[in-house]
C-alpha positions as CSV (number, residue, x, y, z in Angstrom):
1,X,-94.3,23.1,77.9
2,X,-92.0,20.4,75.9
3,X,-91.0,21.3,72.9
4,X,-92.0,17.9,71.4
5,X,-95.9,18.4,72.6
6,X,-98.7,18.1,70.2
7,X,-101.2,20.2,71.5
8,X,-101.5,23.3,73.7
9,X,-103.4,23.6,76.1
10,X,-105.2,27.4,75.8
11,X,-107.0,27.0,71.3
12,X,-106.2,29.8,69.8
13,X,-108.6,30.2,66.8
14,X,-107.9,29.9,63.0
15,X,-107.5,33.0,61.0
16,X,-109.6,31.5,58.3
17,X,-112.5,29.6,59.7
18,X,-112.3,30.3,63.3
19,X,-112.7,26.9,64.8
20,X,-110.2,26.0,67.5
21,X,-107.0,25.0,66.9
22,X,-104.6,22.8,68.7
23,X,-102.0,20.9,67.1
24,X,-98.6,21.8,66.7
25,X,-96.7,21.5,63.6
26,X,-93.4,23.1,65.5
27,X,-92.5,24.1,68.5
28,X,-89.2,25.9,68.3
29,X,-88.7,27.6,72.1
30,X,-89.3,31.0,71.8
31,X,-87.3,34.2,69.2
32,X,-87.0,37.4,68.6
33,X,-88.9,38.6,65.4
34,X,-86.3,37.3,63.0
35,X,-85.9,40.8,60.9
36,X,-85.5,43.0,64.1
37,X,-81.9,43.8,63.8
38,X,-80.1,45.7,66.8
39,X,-77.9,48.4,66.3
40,X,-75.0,48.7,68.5
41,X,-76.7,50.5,71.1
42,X,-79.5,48.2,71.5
43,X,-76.9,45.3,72.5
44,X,-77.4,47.1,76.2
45,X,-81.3,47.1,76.2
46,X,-83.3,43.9,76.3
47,X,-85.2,42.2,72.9
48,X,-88.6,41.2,72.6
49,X,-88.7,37.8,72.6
50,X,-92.4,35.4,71.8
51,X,-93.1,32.2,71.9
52,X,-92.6,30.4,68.3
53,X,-95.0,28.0,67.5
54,X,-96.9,26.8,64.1
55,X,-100.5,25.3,64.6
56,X,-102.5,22.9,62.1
57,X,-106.2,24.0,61.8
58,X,-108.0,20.4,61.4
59,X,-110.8,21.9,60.1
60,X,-109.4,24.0,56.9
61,X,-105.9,22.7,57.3
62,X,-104.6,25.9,57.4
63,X,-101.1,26.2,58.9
64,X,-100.3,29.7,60.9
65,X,-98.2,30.8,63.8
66,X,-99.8,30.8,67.2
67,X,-100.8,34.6,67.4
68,X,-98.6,36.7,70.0
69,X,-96.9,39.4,67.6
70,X,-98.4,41.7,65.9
71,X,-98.1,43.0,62.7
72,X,-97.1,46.6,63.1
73,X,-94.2,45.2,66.0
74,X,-93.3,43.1,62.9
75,X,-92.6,45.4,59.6
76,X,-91.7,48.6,61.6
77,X,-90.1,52.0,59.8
78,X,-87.0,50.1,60.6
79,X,-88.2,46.8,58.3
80,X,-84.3,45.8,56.8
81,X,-85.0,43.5,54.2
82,X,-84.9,44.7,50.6
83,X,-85.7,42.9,47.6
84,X,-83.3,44.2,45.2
85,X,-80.0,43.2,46.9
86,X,-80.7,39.5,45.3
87,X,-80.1,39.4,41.8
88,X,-82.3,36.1,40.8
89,X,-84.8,37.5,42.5
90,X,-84.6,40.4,40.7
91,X,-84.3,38.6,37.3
92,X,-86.8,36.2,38.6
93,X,-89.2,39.9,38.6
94,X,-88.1,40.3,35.4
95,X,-89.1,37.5,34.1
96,X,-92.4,38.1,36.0
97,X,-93.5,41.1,34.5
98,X,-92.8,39.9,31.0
99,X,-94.7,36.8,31.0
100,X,-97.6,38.9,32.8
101,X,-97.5,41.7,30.0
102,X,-97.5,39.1,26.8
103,X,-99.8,36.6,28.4
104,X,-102.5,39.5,29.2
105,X,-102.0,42.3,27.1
106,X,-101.0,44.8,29.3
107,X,-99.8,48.3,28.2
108,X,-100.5,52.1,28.2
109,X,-104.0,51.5,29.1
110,X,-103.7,49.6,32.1
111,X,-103.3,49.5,35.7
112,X,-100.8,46.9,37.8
113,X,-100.8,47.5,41.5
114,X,-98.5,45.4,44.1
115,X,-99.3,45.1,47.2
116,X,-96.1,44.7,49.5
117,X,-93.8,46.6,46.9
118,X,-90.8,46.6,48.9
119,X,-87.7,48.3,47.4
120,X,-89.7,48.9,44.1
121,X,-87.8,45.5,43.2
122,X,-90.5,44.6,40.8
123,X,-92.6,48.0,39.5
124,X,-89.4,49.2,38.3
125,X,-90.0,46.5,35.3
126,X,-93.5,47.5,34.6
127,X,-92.7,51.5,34.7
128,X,-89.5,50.6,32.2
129,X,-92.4,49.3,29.7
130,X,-95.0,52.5,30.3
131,X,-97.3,50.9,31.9
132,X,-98.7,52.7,34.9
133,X,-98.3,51.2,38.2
134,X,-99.0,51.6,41.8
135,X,-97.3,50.0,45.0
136,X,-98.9,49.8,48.3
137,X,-96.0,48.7,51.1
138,X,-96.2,49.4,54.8
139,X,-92.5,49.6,55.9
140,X,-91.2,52.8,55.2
141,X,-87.8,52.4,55.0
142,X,-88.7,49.9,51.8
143,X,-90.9,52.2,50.4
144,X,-88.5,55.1,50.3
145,X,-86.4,53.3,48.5
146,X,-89.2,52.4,45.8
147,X,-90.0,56.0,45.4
148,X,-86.3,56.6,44.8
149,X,-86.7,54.8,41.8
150,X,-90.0,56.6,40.6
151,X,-92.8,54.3,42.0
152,X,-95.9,55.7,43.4
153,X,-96.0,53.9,46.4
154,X,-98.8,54.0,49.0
155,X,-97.6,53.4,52.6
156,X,-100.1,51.3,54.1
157,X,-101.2,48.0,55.2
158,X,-103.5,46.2,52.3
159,X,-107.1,45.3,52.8
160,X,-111.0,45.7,52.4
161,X,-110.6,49.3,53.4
162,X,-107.7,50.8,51.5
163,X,-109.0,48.8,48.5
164,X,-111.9,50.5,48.5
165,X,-110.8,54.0,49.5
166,X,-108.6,53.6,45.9
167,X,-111.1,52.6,44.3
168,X,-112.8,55.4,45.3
169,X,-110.0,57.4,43.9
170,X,-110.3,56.0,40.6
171,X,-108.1,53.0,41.0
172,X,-108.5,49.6,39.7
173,X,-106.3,47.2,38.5
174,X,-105.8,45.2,35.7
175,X,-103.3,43.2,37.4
176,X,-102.3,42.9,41.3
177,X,-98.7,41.4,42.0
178,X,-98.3,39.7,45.0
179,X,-95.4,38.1,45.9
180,X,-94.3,36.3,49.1
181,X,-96.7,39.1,50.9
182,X,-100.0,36.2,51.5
183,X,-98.2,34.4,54.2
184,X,-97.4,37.9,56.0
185,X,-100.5,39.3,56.7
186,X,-102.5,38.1,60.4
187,X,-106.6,39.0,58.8
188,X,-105.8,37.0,56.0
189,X,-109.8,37.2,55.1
190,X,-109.9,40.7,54.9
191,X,-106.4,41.0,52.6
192,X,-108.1,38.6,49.9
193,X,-111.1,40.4,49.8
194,X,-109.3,43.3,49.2
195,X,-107.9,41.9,45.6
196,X,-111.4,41.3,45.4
197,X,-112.3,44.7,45.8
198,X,-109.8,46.5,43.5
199,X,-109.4,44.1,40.6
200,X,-111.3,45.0,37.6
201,X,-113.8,42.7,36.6
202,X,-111.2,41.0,33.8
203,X,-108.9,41.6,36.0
204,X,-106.0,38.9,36.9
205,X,-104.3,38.6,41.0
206,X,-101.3,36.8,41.4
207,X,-99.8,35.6,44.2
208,X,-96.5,33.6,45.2
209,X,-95.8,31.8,48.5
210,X,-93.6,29.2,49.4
211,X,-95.4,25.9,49.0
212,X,-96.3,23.9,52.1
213,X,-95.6,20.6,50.3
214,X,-92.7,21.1,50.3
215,X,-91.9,22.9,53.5
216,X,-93.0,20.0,55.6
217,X,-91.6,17.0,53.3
218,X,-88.0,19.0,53.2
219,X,-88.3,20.1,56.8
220,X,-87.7,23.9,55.8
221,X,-88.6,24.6,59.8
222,X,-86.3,28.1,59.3
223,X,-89.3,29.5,56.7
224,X,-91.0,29.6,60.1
225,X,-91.0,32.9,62.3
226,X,-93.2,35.2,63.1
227,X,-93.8,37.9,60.4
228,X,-95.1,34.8,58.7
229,X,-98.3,34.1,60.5
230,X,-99.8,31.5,57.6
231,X,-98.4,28.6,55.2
232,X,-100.3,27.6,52.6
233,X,-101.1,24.6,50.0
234,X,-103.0,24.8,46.9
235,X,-105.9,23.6,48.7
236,X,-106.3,26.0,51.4
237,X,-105.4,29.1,49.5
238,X,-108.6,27.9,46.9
239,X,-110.7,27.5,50.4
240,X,-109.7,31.0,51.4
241,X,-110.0,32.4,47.9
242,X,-113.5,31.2,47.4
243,X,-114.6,32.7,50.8
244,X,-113.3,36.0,49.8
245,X,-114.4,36.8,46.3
246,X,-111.5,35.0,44.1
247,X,-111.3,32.5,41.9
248,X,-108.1,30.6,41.2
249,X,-107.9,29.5,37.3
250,X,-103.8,28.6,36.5
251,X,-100.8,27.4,39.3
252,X,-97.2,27.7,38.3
253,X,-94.6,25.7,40.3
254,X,-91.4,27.6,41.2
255,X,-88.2,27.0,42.2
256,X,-87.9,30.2,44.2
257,X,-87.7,30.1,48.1
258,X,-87.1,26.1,48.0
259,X,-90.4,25.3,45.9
260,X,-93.1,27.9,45.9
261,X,-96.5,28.5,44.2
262,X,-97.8,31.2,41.7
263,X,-101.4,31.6,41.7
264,X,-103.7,33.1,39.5
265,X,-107.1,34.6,40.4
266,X,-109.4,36.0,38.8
267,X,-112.8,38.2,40.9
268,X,-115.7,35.2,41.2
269,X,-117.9,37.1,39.4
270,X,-116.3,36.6,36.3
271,X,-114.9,33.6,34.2
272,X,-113.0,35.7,31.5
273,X,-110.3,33.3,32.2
274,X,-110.3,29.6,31.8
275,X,-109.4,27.0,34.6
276,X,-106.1,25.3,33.6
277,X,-106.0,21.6,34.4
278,X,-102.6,22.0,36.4
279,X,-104.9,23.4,38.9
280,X,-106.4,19.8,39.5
281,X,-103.3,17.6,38.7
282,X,-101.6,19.9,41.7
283,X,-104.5,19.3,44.2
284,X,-104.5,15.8,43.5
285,X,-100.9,16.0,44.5
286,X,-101.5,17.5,48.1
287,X,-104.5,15.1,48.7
288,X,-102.0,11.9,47.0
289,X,-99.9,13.5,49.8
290,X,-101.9,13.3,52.5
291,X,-101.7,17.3,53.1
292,X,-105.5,17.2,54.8
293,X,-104.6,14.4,57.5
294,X,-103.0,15.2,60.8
295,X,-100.2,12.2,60.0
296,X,-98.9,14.2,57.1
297,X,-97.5,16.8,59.8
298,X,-96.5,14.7,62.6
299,X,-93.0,14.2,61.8
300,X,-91.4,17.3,61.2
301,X,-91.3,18.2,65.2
302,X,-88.2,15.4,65.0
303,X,-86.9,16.3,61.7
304,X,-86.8,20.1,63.2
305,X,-84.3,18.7,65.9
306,X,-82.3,16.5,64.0
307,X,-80.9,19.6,61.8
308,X,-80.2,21.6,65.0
309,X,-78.3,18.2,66.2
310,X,-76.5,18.3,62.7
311,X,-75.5,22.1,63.3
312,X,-74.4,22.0,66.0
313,X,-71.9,19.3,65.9
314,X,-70.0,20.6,63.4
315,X,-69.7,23.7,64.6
316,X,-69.0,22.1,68.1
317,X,-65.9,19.7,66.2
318,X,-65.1,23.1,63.9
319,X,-64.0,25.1,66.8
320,X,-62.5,22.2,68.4
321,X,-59.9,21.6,65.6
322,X,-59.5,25.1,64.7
323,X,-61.4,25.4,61.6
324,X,-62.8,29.3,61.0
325,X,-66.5,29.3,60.2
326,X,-68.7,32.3,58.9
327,X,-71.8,32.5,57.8
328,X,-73.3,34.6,55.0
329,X,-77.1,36.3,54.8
330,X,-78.4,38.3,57.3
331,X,-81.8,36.6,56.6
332,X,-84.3,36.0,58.3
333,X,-84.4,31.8,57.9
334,X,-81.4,32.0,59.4
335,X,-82.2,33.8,62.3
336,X,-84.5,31.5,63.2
337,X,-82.1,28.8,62.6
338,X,-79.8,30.1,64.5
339,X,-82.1,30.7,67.4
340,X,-83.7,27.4,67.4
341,X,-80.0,26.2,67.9
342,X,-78.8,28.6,70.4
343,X,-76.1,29.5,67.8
344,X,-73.8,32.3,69.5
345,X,-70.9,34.3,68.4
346,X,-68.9,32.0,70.2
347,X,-69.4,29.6,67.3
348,X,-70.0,31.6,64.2
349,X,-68.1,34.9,65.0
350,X,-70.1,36.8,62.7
351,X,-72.6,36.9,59.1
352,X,-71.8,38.3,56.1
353,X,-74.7,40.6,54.1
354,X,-74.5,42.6,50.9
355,X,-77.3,45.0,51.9
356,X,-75.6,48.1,53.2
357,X,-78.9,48.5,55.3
358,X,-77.6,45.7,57.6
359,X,-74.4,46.0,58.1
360,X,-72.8,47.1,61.3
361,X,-76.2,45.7,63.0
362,X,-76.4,42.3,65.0
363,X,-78.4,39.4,64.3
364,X,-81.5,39.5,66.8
365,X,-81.3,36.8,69.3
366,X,-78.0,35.3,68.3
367,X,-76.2,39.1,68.7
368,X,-73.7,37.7,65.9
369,X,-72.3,41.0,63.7
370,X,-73.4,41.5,60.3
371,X,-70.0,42.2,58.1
372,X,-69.5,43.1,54.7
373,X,-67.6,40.9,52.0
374,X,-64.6,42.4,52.5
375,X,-64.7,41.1,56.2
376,X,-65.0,37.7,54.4
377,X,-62.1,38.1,52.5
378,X,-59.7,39.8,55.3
379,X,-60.4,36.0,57.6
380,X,-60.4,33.6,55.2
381,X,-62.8,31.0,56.6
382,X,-62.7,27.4,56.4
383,X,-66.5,26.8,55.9
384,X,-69.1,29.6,54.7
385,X,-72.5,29.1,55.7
386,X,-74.8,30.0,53.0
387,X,-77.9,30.8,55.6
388,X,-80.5,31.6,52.7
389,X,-79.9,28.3,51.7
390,X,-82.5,29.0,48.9
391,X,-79.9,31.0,47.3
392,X,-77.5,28.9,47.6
393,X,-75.9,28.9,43.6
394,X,-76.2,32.4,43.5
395,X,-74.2,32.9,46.3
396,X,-71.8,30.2,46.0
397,X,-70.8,31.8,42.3
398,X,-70.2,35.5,43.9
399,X,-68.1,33.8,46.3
400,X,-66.4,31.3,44.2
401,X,-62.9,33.1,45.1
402,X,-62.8,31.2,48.4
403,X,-62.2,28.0,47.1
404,X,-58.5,29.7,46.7
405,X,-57.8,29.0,49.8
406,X,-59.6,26.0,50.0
407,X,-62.7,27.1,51.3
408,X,-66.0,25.4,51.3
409,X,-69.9,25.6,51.6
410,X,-72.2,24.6,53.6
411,X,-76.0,24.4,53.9
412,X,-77.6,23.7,57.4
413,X,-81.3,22.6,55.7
414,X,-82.8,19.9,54.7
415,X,-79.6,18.4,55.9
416,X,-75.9,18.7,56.4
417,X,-74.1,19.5,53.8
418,X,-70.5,20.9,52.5
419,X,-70.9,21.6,48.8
């Protein structure tokens, strides 16, 4: 199949609604999953590679990735990417779990569960204050690292089932954290109605994900692989909410992740909390923007393309005059850059990463080593590739020192750019 079709030919069926769907927002080839990382022995053994593609349901408008990974292949006991190695992310958590414990009253008496706890990035906060805390997180190489820091952490997927099995325990929460974990999970019906099923009945669920507005008008095609198997607007994730027992009263804007959303919910049994008018100013937005019309998605199959073009030339008239490129973050936007491309280590000789858990492995697909800073510092490049472009003035100030030797950044997406 072209990589510039619109529809494919076999429907898969929405994870939401069910009805059929057929058109493609992207079609970018096929990939590796983008945070399978090879260790030098598995550069002699073949990778598991899937078709990548991102459907549009007409019928809900929910946006998911064409189902042909699953979700244990995908956050294995190998899963490499922590939480805590960012530090605005980190601060960004901070800030979270103050704003949560003032606005609500949290404290001694109550109960915050995340789901998708990673490194214990975020529980760490809410055990500093006394408040007792749980974290449920599937990948066990994340989760060790959460109880290293005293989190009680069960290691298990999140739904109906284990939500109910800790409620039977005498679990329930006053407040459920969930950050950047909706878009990851393939029954996402069943995940929902699992807040549903362990929030108290004044309970509060929150939930951040990286805002589809914003995805498609800044053509942020790399926020695409396959761990991610949904991307969500306002309007959908209200759809899905009310289906499954939630009701959504406040929305925050972020900056995080290129523009995401924060979401409250509250169970929709309840109305202890009032509905804030940003909720209807935002969905005005996303209607204003056409998000529930095929047109609104058409373009970005093109736009896609025309930042692979842009990447590739310069690398292409980089090596030619001799200029030394690298790249830093292992991550997994990258990866999927990269692979989309057909970057090789011919080009970029290698990626920098700050998370000891990476390096000495190889990006999947591209093969490219993952270094540590002082690799970056031994080579001098030209041009540093900031990869998690979404972090891009975090890391441009820890590695302001290569503008002694005249060094610059760049950023691949939305576009070009040496900063």
């Amino acid at each position: 199949m072209s990589s510039c079709s619109n529809f494919v030919p076999a429907p898969m069926h929405c994870r939401h609604c069910a009805a059929p769907v057929t058109r493609v927002l992207a079609d970018l080839g096929t990939a590796p999953p983008s945070n399978a990382y090879l260790r030098l022995a598995a550069l002699q053994a073949p990778e598991r590679w899937y078709p990548l593609r991102v459907l549009v349901c007409e019928n809900c408008w929910l946006v998911q990735t064409e189902d042909f990974a699953q979700a244990h292949e995908l956050f294995d006991a190998e899963y490499a990417y922590f939480s805590s190695y960012s530090s605005s992310w980190l601060a960004h958590a901070q800030a979270y779990v103050a704003s949560m414990v003032e606005r609500f009253g949290l404290g001694a008496h109550s109960q915050v569960v995340e789901v998708a706890a990673n490194d214990g990035y975020l529980l760490q906060y809410v055990d500093q204050r006394g408040i007792p805390c749980l974290g449920i997180e599937p990948t066990a190489s994340t989760a060790a690292a959460a109880r290293a820091k005293g989190i009680t952490v069960v290691e298990r997927f999140f739904g109906v089932a284990l939500a109910q099995e800790l409620r039977a325990q005498g679990h329930s929460a006053d407040l459920m954290a969930a950050n950047n974990v909706l878009a990851h999970v393939p029954d996402i019906n069943d995940f929902v109605a699992g807040f549903a099923t362990l929030l108290k009945s004044t309970g509060v669920a929150t939930f951040e994900f990286p805002h589809l507005l914003r995805l498609v008008q800044q053509c942020q095609f790399d926020t695409l692989y396959h761990e991610h198997f949904s991307y969500l607007s306002l309007s959908v994730v209200l759809r899905i909410f009310a289906a499954n027992g939630l009701a959504v009263f406040d929305v925050q804007e972020l900056p995080t992740h290129g523009g995401s959303l924060r979401v409250l919910a509250q169970r929709s049994d309840t109305s202890a909390q009032p509905i804030s008018p940003a909720v209807a100013a935002l969905l005005a937005r996303e209607s204003a923007a056409g998000m529930m019309t095929a047109d609104f998605y058409g373009d970005f199959q093109l736009q896609a393309l025309r930042i692979k073009r842009e990447l590739l030339l310069f690398l292409i008239d980089a090596q030619a005059r001799g200029r030394k490129v690298a790249a830093y973050g292992a991550a997994a936007k990258g990866n999927t850059l990269l692979n989309f491309a057909g970057v090789r280590g011919d080009l970029l000789p290698y990626v920098v990463d700050k998370n000891p858990a990476k390096q000495g492995q190889f990006l999947p697909g591209s093969r490219i080593p993952i270094v540590d800073e002082a690799h970056l510092r031994a080579h001098r490049p030209d041009v540093v590739l900031i990869l998690p472009w979404n972090l891009r003035d975090e890391v441009m100030a820890q590695l302001a020192y290569i503008r002694e030797w005249g060094g610059q950044f760049a950023v691949a997406v939305p576009s070009w750019q040496l900063c």
